[in-house]
C-alpha positions, 0 to 999 in steps of 0.5 A: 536053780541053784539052792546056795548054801545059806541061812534062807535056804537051809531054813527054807528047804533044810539043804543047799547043793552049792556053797554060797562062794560059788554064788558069789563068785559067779555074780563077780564074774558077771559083773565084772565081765570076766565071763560076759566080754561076747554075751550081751541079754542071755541068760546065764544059768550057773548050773550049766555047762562047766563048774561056773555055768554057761550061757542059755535059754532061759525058762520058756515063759520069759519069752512069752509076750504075754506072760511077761505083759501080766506080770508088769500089769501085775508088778504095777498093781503091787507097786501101787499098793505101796 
């Protein structure tokens, strides 16, 4: 994904490859449904397709059934820890 130009990730990894206005501006975008009026549970990679991104596939674990059940097991587990 996208390493934003921020103090977590320049700590964390000593460069970015997009200002955090892009970041910010994207997340408006999508919340405000500027970029969203016919897109309904896709995903949105914002380093696809035109300078704001563009709707796609998502990584193929988030389509794995039982990826995805280990990982509410395991999101249960640490929430209960708590």
């Amino acid at each position: 994904g996208s390493l934003l130009n921020t103090n977590m990730v320049r700590e964390a990894y000593g460069k970015s490859w997009s200002s955090a206005d892009k970041g910010g501006n994207i997340i408006y975008e999508l919340a405000t449904g500027k970029i969203t009026a016919n897109e309904v549970f896709n995903y949105f990679d914002n380093d696809l397709g035109d300078p704001r991104g563009a709707f796609g596939k998502a990584h193929p674990d988030a389509y794995d059934q039982s990826k995805i059940e280990r990982l509410i097991t395991k999101t249960d587990e640490v929430l209960k820890s708590y």
